[in-house]
C-alpha positions in Angstrom: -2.0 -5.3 14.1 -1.3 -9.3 14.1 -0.4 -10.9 11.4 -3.0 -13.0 9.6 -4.6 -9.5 9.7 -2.0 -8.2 7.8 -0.9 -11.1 5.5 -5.3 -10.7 4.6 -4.2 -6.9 3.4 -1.5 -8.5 1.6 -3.2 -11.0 0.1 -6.1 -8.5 -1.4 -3.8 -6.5 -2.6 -2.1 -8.4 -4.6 -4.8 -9.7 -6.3 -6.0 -6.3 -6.8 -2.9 -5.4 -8.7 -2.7 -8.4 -10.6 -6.1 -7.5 -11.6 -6.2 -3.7 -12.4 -2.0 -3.3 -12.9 -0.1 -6.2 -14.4 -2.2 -6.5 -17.4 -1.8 -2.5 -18.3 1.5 -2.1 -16.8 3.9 -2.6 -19.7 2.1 -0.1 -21.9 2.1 1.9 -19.0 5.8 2.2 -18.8 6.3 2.7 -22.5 3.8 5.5 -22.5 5.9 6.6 -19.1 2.7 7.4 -17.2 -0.4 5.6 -15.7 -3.6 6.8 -16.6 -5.2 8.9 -14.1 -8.3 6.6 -13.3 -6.2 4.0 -11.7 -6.0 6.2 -8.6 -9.9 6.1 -8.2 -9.8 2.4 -9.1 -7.5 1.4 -6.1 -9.5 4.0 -4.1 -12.3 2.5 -4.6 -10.9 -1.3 -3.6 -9.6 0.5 0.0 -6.0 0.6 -1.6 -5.3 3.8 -1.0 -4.0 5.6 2.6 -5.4 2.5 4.6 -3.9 3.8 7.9 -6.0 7.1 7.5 -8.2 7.1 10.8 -11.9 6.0 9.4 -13.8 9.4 9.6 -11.5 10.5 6.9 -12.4 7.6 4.9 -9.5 5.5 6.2 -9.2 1.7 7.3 -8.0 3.0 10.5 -5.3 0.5 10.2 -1.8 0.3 11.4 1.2 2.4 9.4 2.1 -1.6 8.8 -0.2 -1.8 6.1 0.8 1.2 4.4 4.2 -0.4 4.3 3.0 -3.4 3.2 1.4 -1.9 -0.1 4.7 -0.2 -1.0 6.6 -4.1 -0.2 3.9 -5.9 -2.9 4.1 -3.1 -5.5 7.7 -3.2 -5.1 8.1 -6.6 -5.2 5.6 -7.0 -8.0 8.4 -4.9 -10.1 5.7 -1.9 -10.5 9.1 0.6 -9.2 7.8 3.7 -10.6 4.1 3.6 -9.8 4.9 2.4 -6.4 7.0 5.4 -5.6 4.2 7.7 -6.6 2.0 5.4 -4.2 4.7 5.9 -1.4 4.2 10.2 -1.9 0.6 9.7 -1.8 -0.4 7.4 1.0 3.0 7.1 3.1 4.2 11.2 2.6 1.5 13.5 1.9 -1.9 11.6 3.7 0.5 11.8 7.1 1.8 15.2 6.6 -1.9 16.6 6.5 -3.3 14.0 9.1 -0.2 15.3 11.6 0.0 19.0 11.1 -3.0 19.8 9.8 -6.0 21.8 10.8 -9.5 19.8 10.8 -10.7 22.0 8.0 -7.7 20.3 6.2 -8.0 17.1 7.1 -11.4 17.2 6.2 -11.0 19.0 2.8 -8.1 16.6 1.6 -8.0 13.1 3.4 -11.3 11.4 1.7 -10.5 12.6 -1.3 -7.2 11.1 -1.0 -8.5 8.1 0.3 -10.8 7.4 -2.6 -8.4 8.8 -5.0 -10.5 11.7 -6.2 -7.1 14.2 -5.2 -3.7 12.6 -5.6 -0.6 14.0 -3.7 2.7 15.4 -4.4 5.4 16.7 -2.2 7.5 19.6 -4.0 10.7 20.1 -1.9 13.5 19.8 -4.6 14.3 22.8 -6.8 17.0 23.2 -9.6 19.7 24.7 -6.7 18.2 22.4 -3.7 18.1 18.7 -3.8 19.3 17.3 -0.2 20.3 20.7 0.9 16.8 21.9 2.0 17.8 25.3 3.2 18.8 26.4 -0.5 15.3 26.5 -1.4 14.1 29.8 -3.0 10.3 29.6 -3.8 8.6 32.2 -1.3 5.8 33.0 -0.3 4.8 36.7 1.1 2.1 37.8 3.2 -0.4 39.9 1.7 -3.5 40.6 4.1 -5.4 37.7 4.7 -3.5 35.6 1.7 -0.2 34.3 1.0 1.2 35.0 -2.4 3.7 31.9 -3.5 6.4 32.5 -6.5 9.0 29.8 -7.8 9.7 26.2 -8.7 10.0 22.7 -8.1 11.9 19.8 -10.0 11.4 16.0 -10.1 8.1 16.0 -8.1 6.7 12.7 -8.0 2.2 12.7 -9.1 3.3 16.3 -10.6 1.3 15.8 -13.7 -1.7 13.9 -11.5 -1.3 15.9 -8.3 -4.5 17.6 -7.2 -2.7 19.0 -3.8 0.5 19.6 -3.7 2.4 20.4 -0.1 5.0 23.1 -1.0 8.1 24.6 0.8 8.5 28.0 0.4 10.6 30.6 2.4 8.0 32.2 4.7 11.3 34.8 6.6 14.0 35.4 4.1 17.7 34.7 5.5 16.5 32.5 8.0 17.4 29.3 5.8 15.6 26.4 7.5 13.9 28.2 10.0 12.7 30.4 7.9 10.6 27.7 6.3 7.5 26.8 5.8 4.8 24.6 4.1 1.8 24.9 2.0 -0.8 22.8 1.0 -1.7 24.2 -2.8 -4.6 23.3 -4.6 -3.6 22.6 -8.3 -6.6 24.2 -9.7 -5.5 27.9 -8.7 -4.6 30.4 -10.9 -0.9 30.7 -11.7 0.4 26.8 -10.6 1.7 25.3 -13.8 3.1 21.9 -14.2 6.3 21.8 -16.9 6.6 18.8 -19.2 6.8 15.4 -18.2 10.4 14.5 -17.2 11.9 11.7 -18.8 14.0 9.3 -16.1 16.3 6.3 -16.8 14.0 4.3 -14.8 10.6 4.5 -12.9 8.9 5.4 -16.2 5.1 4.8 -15.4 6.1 7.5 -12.4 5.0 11.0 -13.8 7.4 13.3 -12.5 6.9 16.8 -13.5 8.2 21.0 -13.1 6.4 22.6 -11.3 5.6 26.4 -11.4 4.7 28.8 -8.7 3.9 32.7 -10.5 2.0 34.8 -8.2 -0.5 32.3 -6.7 -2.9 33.3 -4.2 -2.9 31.1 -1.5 -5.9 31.4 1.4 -3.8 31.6 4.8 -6.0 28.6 5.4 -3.2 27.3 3.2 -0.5 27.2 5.7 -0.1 23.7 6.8 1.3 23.6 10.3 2.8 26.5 12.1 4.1 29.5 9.9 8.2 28.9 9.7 8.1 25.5 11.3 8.2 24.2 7.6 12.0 22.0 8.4 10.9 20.7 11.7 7.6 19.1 9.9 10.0 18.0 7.8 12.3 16.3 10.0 9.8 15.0 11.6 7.9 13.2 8.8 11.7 12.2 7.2 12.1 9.0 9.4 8.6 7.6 7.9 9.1 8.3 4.6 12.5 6.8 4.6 10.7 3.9 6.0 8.8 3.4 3.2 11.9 3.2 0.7 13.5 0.9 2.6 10.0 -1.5 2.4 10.8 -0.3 -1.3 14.1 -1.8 -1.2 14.2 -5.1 0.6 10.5 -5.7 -1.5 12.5 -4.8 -4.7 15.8 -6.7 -4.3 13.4 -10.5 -3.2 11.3 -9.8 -6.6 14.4 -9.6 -8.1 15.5 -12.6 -6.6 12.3 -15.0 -7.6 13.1 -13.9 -10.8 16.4 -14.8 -11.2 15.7 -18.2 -9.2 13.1 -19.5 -11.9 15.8 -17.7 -14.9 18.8 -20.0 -13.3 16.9 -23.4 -13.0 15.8 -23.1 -16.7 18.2 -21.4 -18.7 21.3 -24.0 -20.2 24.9 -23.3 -20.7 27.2 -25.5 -21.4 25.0 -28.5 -21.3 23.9 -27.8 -18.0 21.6 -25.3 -16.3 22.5 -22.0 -15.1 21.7 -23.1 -11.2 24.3 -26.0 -11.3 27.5 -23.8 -11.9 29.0 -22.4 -8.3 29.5 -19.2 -8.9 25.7 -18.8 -9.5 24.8 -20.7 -6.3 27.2 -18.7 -4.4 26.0 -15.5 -6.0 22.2 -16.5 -5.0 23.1 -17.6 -1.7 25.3 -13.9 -1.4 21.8 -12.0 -2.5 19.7 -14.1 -0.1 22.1 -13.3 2.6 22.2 -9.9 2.4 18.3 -9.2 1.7 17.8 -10.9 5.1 20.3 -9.1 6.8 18.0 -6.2 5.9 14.6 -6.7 5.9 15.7 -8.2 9.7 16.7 -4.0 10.0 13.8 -3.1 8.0 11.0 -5.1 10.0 13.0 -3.7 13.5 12.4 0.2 12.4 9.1 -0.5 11.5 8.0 -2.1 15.0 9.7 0.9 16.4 8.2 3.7 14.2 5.4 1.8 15.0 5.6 2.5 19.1 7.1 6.2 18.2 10.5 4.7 18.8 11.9 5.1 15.8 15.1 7.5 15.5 16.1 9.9 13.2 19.4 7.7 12.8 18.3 4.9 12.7 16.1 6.1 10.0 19.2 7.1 8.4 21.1 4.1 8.5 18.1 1.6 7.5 17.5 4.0 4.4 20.8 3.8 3.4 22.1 0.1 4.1 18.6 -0.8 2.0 19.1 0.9 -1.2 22.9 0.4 -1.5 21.8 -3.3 -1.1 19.0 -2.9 -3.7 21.0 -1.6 -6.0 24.0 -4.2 -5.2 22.2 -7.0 -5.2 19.6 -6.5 -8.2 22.9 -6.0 -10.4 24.3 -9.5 -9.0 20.7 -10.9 -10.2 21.0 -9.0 -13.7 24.3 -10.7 -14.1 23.3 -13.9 -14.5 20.9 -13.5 -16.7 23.5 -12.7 -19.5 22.6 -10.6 -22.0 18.8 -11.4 -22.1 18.8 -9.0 -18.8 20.5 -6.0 -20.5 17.1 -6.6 -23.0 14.1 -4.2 -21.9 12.3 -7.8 -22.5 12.9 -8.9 -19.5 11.8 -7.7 -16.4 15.1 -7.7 -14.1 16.2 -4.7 -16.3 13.1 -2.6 -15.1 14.1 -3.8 -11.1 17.6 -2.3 -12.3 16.8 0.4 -13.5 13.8 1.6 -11.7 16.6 1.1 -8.4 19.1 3.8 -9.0 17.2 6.4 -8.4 16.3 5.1 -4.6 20.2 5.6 -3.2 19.0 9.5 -4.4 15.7 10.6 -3.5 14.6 10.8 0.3 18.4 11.8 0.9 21.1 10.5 -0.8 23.4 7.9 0.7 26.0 10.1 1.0 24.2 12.8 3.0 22.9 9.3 5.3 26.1 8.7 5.8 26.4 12.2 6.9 23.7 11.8 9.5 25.2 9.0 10.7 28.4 10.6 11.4 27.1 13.3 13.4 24.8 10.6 15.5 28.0 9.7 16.7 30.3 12.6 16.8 28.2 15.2 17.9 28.5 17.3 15.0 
């Protein structure tokens, strides 16, 4: 895809969520969820899973634009919906259009396109964050149906999610390979969702329990290959660490803007904020180091792009862009004063909605880890 092609994706967009977001999107985060009908709305403006192939209702377009919607949500300071955007369009949409069958595709993709079905992704239990191989939710054989008992914590669209992939244990004390995935419709008997979880940040995000008690699963249910659950998995991680990153760099230049037009009006001292130095060096610090990284960012993305993307490299440019997110979005806060501790203005929603992204999608620590072992072998 060129670029005037994708700066006209851009550009719609944005007007699109100036139109149906900005005006709601305050109330939005007080009431810590956004209302169901805005999925259909940006479903129906071509919003949603662009890069699905067109007889699933797609654009057909390149991953690129995909990427692109997470940079303008992000950037637009819309944190939380934007990671419930990222599950939908940039985790689950590819998951099915990869691994699964054409009855799958065809049951799931235009409705996720449209927005009639939202997605959620339930990995994380209460014992098994970043160590997927703890997970405990199983799911047993029984004839020609699978029957699926556990939990799930902190999954992104729980309360909105029409189909939710699931990782159970499919070969008990197997760990990982032992794994596999699911693809449960949220209107069967025995899924439950749990309260609404209440975050420090990422409010309008609904992130929900979920509960698994004896739910009877077609075996047309089974998304991929029975026990090859991690290596889907592994090989879905580098894209949806991709789309953090896009999070990131988008995140820390909205911050920016923001604190550019704070500095040039705000006085102290009978001057403006922008004339003292350790402002201009701070900015020109912040500037510095989201180029650094959306130069990273925009490299992994041509090369996921060509399939060249590595699992390390995945690794790194997920890590270097949220410790910088969250670095340099506290070096914006700063000179704001007080007014940015204040839930008045914006830059404390960029900071607060940011902790969470050094967590989710593998924390930087178990990047780091990754990393490591790229180099050492083990």
């Amino acid at each position: 895809m060129d670029k005037e092609e994708l700066t006209l994706f851009r550009d719609m967009a944005r007007r699109a969520f100036e139109q149906e977001i900005e005006p709601h999107f305050e109330q939005w985060e007080a009431e810590h969820i956004v209302p169901r009908e805005l999925w259909n709305t940006l479903g129906a403006a071509g919003l949603l899973c662009p890069d699905m192939p067109e007889e699933y209702g797609g654009a057909g377009t390149s991953p690129q634009v995909c990427f692109a919607m997470i940079e303008e949500l992000s950037r637009m300071g819309y944190g939380g919906f934007c990671s419930g955007y990222g599950i939908h369009s940039n985790i689950v949409a590819p998951y099915i259009q990869h691994f699964g069958t054409e009855e799958q595709k065809q049951q799931w993709l235009p409705k996720m396109v449209t927005g009639e079905a939202v997605g959620a992704l339930a990995m994380t239990e209460p014992g098994a964050g970043s160590d997927v191989q703890g997970i405990r939710t199983n799911a047993v054989a029984d004839g020609d149906e699978w029957i699926l008992n556990g939990s799930k914590i902190f999954i992104t669209n729980g309360i909105h999610a029409d189909v939710v992939i699931v990782a159970a244990i499919t070969d008990p004390g197997k760990g990982a390979k032992g794994t596999s995935l699911f693809l449960v419709d949220a209107t069967l008997p025995g899924f439950e969702r749990g309260k609404k979880i209440e975050k420090i940040g990422q409010h309008s995000s609904d992130t929900a329990e979920l509960f698994f008690q004896d739910v009877r699963l077609p075996t047309s249910a089974l998304l991929g290959e029975v026990n090859k659950g991690f290596v889907i998995m592994m090989t879905e991680l580098p894209r949806e660490r991709l789309g953090i990153a896009a999070q990131a760099v988008a995140a820390a230049e909205g911050a920016l803007e923001l604190t550019i037009d704070y500095v040039k009006e705000r006085k102290a001292f009978g001057q403006t904020v922008a004339s003292f130095q350790n402002t201009r060096f701070s900015l020109a610090d912040v500037k510095t180091d989201i180029t650094l990284n959306r130069a990273f960012y925009e490299k992994c993305a041509d090369e996921y792009a060509t399939g060249d993307l590595t699992a390390d490299n995945a690794a790194m440019l997920k890590y270097a862009t949220t410790e910088m997110q969250c670095k340099t979005i506290d070096q914006c806060l700063q000179l704001f004063g007080g007014y940015g501790y204040t839930a008045e203005y914006p830059i404390s929603r960029f900071y607060t909605d940011a902790r969470i992204q050094r967590i989710y999608g593998g924390t930087s620590e178990i990047m780091r880890e990754l990393v490591a072992r790229s180099m050492l072998g083990r």
